[in-house]
C-alpha positions in Angstrom: 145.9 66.6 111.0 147.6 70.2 111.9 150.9 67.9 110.6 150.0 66.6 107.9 148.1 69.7 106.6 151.3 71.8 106.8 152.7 69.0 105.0 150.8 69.2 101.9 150.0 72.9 101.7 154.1 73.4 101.4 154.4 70.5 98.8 151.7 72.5 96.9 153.5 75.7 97.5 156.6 74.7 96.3 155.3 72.1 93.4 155.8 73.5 89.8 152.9 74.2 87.8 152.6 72.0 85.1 152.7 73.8 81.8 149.7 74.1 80.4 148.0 75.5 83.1 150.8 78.3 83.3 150.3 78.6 80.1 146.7 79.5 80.7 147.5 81.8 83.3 149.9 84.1 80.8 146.8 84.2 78.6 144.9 85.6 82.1 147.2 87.8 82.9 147.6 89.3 79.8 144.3 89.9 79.1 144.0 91.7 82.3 142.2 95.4 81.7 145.2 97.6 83.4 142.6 99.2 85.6 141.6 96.2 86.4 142.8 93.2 89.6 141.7 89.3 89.5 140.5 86.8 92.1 141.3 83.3 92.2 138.4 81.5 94.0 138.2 77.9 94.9 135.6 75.9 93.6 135.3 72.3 95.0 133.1 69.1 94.2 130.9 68.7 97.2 131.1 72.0 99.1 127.8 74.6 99.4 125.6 71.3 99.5 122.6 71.0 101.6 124.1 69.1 104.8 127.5 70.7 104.8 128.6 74.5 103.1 132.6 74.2 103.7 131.8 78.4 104.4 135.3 80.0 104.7 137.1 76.2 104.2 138.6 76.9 101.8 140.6 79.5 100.4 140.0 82.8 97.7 143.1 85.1 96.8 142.0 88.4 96.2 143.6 91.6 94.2 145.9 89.6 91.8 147.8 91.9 88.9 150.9 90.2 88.0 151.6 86.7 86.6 153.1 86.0 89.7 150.4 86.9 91.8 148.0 85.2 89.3 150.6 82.0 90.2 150.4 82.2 93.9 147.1 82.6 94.4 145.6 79.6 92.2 148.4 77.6 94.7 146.8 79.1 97.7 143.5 78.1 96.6 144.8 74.3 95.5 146.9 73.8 99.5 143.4 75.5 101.5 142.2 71.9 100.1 144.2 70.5 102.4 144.3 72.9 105.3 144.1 71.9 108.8 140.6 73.8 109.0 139.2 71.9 106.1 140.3 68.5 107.5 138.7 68.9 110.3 135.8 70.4 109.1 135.2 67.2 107.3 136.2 65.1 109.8 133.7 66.7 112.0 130.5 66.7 109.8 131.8 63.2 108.5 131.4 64.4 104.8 134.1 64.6 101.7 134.9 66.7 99.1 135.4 64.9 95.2 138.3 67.1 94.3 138.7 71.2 93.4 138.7 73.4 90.7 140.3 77.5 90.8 138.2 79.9 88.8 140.3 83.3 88.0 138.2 86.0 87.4 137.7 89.7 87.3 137.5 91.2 90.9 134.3 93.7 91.5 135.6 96.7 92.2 133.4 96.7 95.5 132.5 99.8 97.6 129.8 98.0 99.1 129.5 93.9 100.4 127.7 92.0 102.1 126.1 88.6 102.5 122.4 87.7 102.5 120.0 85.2 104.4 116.9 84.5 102.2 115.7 82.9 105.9 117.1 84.9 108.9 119.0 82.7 111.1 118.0 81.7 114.6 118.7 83.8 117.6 118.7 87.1 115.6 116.7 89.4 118.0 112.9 90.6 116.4 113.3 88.7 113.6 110.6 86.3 111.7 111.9 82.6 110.6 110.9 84.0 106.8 112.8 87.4 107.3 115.4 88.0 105.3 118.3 89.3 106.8 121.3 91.4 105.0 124.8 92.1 106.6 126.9 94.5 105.0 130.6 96.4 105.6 132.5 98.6 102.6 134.7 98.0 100.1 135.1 94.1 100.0 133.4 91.7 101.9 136.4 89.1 103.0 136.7 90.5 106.4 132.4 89.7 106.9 132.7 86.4 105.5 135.7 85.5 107.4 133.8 87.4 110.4 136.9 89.3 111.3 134.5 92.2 111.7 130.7 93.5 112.5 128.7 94.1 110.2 125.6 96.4 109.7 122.5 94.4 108.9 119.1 95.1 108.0 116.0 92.8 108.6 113.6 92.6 105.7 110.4 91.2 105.4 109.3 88.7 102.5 105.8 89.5 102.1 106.7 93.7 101.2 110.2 93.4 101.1 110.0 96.4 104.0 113.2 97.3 106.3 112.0 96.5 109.5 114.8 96.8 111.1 118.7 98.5 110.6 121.6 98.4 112.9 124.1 100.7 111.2 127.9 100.4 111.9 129.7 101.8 114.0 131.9 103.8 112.3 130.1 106.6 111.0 132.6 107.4 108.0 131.9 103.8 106.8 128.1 104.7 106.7 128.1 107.5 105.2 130.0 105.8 102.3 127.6 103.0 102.6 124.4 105.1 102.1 125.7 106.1 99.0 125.6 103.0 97.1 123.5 101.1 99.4 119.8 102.8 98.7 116.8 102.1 99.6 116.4 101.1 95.8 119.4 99.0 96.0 118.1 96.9 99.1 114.9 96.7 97.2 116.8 95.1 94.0 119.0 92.6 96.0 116.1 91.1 98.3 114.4 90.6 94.8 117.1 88.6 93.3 117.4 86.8 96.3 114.0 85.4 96.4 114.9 84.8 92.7 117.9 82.9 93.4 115.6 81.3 96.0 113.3 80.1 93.7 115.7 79.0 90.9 118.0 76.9 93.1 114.8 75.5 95.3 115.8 76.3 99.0 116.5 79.0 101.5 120.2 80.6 99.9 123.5 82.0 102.0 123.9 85.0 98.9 127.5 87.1 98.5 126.8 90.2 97.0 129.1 93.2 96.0 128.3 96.4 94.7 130.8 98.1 92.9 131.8 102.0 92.0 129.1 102.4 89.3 126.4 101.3 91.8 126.1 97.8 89.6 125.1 95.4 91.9 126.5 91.9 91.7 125.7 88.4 93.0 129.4 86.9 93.7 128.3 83.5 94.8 124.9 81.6 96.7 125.0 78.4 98.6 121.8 76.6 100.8 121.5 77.6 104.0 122.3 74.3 106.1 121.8 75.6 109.7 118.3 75.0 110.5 116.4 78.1 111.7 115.4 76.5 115.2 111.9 78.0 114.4 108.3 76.6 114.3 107.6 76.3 110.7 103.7 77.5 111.3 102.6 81.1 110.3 106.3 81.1 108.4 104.6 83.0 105.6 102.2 85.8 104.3 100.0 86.3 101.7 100.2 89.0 99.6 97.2 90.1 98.4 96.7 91.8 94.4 93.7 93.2 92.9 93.2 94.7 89.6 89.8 96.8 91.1 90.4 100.1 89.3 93.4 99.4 87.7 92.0 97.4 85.3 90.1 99.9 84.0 92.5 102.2 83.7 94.8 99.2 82.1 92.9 97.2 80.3 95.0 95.2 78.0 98.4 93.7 78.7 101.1 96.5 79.4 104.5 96.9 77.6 107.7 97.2 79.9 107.6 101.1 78.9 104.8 101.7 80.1 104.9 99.4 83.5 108.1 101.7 84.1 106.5 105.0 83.6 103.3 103.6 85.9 105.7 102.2 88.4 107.4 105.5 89.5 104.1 107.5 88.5 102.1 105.6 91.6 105.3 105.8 93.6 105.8 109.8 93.3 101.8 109.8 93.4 102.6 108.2 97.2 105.2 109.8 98.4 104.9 113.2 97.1 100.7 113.2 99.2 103.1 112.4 102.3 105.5 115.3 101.9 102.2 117.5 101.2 100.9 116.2 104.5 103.9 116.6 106.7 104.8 113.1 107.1 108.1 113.1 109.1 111.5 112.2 107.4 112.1 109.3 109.4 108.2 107.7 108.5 109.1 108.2 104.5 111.9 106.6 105.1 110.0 103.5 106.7 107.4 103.9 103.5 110.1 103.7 100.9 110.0 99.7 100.4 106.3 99.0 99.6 106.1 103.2 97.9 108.7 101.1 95.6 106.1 98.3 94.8 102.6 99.8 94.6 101.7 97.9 91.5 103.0 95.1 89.6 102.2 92.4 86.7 100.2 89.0 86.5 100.2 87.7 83.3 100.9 90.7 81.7 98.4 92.4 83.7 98.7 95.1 85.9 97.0 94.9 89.4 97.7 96.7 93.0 100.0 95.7 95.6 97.3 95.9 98.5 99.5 94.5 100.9 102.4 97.5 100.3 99.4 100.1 99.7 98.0 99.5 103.3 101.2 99.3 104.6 102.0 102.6 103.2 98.4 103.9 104.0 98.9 102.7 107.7 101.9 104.4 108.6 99.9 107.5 108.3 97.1 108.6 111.5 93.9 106.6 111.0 96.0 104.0 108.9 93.5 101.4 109.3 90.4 104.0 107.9 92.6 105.1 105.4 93.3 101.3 104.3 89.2 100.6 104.4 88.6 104.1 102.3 91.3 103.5 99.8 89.5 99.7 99.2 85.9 101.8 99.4 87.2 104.0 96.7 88.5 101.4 94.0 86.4 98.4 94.7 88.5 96.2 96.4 87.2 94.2 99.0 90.3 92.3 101.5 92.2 94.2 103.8 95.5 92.5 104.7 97.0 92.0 108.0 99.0 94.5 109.5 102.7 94.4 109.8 104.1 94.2 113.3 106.9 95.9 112.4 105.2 99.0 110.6 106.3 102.6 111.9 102.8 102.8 113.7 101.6 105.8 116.0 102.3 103.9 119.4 105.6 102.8 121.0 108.0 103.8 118.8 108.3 107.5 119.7 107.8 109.7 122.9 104.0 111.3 123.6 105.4 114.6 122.4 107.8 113.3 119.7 104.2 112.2 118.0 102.1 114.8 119.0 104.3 117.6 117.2 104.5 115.1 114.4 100.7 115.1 114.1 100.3 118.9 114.4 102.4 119.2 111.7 100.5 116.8 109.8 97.0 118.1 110.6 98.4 121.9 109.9 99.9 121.4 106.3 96.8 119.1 105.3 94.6 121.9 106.1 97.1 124.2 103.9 97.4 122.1 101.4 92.9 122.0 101.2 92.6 125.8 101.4 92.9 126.3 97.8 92.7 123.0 96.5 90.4 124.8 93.2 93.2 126.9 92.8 95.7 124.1 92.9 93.2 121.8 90.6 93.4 124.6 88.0 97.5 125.1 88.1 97.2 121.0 87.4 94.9 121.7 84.8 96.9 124.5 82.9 99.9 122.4 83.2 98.6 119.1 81.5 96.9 121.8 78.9 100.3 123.3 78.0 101.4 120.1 77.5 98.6 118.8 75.3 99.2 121.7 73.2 102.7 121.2 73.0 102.0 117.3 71.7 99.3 117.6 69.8 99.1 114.5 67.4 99.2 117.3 64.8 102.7 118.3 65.9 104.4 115.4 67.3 105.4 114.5 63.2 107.0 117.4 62.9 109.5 116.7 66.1 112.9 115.9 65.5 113.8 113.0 68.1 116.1 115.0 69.9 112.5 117.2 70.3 110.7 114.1 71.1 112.9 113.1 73.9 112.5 116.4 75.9 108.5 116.1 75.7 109.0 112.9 77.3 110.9 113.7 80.0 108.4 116.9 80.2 105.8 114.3 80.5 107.6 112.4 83.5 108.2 115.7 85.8 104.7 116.5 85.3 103.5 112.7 86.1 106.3 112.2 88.4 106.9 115.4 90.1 103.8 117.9 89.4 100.9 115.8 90.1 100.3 116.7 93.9 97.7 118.9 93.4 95.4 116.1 91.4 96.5 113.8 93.9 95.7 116.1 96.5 91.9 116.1 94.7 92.0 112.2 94.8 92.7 111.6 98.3 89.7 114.5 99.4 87.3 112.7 97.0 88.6 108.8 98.6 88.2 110.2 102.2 84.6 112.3 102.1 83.0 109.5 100.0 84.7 106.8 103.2 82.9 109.6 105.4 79.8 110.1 103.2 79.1 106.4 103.3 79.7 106.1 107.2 77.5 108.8 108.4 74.7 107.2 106.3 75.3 103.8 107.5 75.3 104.9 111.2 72.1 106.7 110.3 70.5 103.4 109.2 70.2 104.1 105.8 70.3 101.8 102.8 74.1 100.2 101.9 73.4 101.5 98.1 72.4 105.4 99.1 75.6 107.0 98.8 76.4 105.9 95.1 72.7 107.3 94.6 73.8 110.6 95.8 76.5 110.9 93.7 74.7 110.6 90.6 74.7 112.9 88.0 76.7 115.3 89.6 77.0 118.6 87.8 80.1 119.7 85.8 81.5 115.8 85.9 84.2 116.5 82.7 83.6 112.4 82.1 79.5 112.8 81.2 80.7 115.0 78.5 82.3 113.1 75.5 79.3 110.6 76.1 76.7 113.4 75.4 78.5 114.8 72.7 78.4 111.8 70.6 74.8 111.3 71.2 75.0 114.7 70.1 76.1 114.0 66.6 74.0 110.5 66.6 70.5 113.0 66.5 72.4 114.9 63.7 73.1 111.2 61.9 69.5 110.2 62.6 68.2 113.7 61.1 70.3 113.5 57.8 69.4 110.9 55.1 72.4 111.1 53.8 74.3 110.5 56.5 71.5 107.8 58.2 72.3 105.6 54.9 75.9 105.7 55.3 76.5 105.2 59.1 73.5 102.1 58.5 75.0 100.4 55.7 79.0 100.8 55.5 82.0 99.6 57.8 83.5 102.1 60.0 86.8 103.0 57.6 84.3 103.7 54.7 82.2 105.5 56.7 85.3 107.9 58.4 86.5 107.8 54.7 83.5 109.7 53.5 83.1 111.9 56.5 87.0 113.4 55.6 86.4 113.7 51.4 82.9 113.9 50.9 82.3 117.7 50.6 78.0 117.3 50.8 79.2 116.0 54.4 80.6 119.2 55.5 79.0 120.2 58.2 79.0 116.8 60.1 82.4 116.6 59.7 83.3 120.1 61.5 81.1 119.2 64.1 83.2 115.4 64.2 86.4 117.7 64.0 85.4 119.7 66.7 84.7 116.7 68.7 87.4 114.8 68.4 89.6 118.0 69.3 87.6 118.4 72.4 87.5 115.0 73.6 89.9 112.7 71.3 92.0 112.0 74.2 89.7 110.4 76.1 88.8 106.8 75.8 88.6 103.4 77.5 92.4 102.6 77.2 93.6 106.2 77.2 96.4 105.4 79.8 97.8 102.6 77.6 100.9 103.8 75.8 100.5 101.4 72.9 96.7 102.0 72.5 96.4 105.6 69.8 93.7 108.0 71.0 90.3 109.0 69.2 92.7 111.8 67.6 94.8 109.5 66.1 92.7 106.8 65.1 89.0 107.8 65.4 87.5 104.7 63.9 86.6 103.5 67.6 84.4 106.4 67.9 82.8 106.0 64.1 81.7 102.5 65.9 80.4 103.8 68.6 78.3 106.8 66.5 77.1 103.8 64.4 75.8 101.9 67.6 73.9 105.5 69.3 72.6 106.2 65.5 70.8 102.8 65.5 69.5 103.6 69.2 66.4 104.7 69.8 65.2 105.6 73.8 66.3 107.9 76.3 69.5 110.1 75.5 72.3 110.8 78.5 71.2 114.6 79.3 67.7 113.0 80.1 68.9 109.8 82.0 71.4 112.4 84.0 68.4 115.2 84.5 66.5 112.3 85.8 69.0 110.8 88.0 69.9 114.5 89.3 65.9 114.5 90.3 66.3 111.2 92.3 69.3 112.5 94.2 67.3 115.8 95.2 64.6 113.7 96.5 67.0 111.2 98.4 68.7 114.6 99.7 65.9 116.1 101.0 64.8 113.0 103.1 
């Protein structure tokens, strides 16, 4: 075989090209970008098939400029056919290949490469059989694939696409160049599109991957993994568990790509940014950053809660698994998942002291943070005030775009990057009603107790638009006038009448008023394609029709006499 492979790779080597394919190699060359090299990889019938890969078989010429070179390569590829390796390669697995193509294409300019495992294989140390695994080197990835040298690698698990584990490389110059284009965002993106490619070519995938000087990352080339993992298949996969508890009444139609970006990195920041205001070591946001990245995501146009990445965020943090139980308490979801054994826990990753400083520093700028949390609510509040004044529906027409664009980006600093302190108000509310609700149940008391204690609390900002427009219902029921019309006409005449009939005055600075108070708020005010009550108020001339028609017991009495049933359950 070693003969008779020399043999035929220098009767390729040698051979003349016949001329239409030199011809087609000009065209190449000369359509090469000057900044620009070419690769000419070899693409044969037969190979990357389920029983038998050919990996590193056969041959692919990298860094080709020249005609020459263009030339040389393609004959490379064409005599690696042949090659002593790739005879007995498929003299060994007993298999054939139907012939070879060379493709010539642009090379990726790489700084980063790497190949990827969409099932780890077997023997890797503290790895599941449905990990994915990642190997990586810079610049290009021929000396990994022809395993001339060690990669890094990182171990990522399906069900949150978390790093569970790295082994950098050895040469710290390397890494440092690495970290720049391989980010946590990056790893994120490629273990997606792996599972992707997974799922489109139906099996467990072998993945090349590059990414080049503009941090674009590229798929070079996928194959099925044949090598069996040597694992049990049992217990091979976890469910990951979604609920729309909360969020769906925050979303409740079908979202637009905008707005799933803006809400994407909004619950992210929301995340990360309580952990920084808590202390949370460097090292344990690091560990957070893969399920931070994927709070939420969409079903059917939908958008619901990634439970599993929330309590895997929530559990890295002390009392994880009460935080995890609050959290579900506090929107209405009901399953906690299982917990990851490879999460950054509290035990046996870190010395006794290592953790015990970590959790003084946590405990100490909690309690700085909750010092003046009502001063902190209030710089929130006169932030998000500037900025309704600022975009006023009134204004926003008079904008020029270039205007527009910087009130959007305002907009994502303040949801992205000045949002702690409402956060901050969030997490105290989620973990004293966990604690309310516990000390009653240990007490004995009723299951349904502490939502009756937190009835018509006082100065609760969302009771007020519902009493104001019972408000101006008693001033419909009161005028004739304005009984007829609200009884008798459709919601555009009616808003029609209430802006141009003069004899209707009165209601209407009263609607005004209303509308500039509490136009913002509504049942789909966090939708982005959904106009507020300022803009279109015609949903809350249809509500004022509905409380004009009803007759009984008005909000400020049903919340007087709920606050009376809380004083007696309080005073039990």
């Amino acid at each position: 075989l070693q003969s008779g492979a020399e043999t035929i790779a220098d009767l390729v080597r040698h051979g003349v090209v016949p001329p239409e394919i030199h011809e087609l190699i000009r065209e190449v060359s000369a359509r090469r970008p000057s900044d620009t090299l070419l690769v000419a990889r070899s693409s044969a019938v037969g190979e990357d098939g389920t029983h038998a890969s050919f990996a590193g078989q056969l041959d692919s010429v990298l860094g080709l400029s020249a005609e020459a070179d263009v030339e040389r390569g393609i004959k490379t590829c064409w005599a690696s056919y042949w090659s002593a390796r790739a005879l007995f390669y498929r003299t060994a697995r007993a298999t054939s290949l139907d012939g070879m193509g060379v493709i010539v294409q642009q090379q990726v300019a790489a700084c980063v490469s790497g190949v990827l495992f969409t099932r780890a294989p077997s023997g890797i140390t503290a790895t599941r059989s449905d990990d994915l695994m990642i190997e990586y080197c810079a610049g290009l990835g021929d000396g990994l694939v022809s395993g001339q040298l060690d990669p890094g690698r990182l171990i990522v698990s399906r069900p949150d696409l978390a790093v569970r584990r790295h082994a950098a490389l050895s040469d710290t110059d390397a890494n440092a160049q690495i970290e720049r284009f391989l980010t946590p965002r990056r790893i994120l993106d490629l273990s997606r599109l792996a599972l992707r490619v997974e799922k489109e070519l139906g099996g467990p995938q072998d993945i090349e991957w590059s990414i080049d000087s503009d941090g674009e990352l590229w798929i070079l080339q996928s194959r099925p993994i044949t090598a069996t993992t040597g694992r049990p298949a049992a217990h091979t996969t976890r469910t990951v568990i979604w609920s729309n508890a909360n969020v769906n009444e925050n979303f409740p139609q079908p979202i637009s790509p905008l707005l799933y970006s803006i809400a994407s990195a909004g619950y992210y920041h929301y995340f990360r940014n309580l952990g920084l205001a808590f202390g949370v070591s460097g090292w344990r946001l690091a560990a957070m950053e893969q399920p931070l990245r994927g709070i939420i995501g969409v079903h059917g146009g939908r958008m619901y809660y990634n439970l599993t990445n929330i309590h895997a965020v929530l559990r890295m943090a002390p009392f994880g698994e009460r935080l995890a139980a609050a959290f579900n308490q506090f929107v209405g979801a009901d399953e906690i998942t299982d917990e990851s054994e490879h999460a950054a826990g509290w035990s046996g990753r870190r010395s006794r002291i290592a953790t015990a400083v970590e959790l003084l520093r946590i405990a100490t700028c909690t309690s700085r943070q909750y010092l003046r949390l009502g001063h902190r609510v209030e710089t929130f509040e006169r932030t998000a005030d500037a900025f309704a004044a600022r975009t006023h529906p009134t204004r926003l027409p008079q904008l020029t775009l270039s205007e527009l664009l910087d009130e959007l980006r305002a907009f994502l600093t303040i949801r992205n990057h000045r949002w702690k302190n409402a956060s901050l108000a969030d997490a105290a509310s989620m973990v004293c009603y966990a604690l309310l609700q516990s000390t009653l149940k240990a007490a004995g008391c009723s299951p349904a107790l502490h939502n009756r204690l937190l009835r018509a609390l006082p100065g609760v900002p969302s009771s007020i638009p519902a009493i104001r427009l019972w408000e101006l219902s008693r001033i419909i029921r009161a005028d004739d006038r304005l009984q007829k019309l609200f009884a008798a006409e459709r919601a555009s005449d009616v808003l029609h009448a209430i802006q141009h009939d003069d004899r209707l005055a009165t209601f209407r600075r009263a609607f005004e008023q209303f509308l500039e108070d509490w136009g913002f708020r509504s049942s789909a005010e966090l939708m982005l394609t959904v106009p507020s009550l300022q803009e279109d108020p015609l949903p809350a001339i249809e509500l004022l029709k509905q409380y004009a028609a009803t007759d009984g017991e008005s909000p400020t009495a049903a919340m007087a006499r709920q606050a009376a049933e809380r004083s007696v359950e309080t005073s039990r």
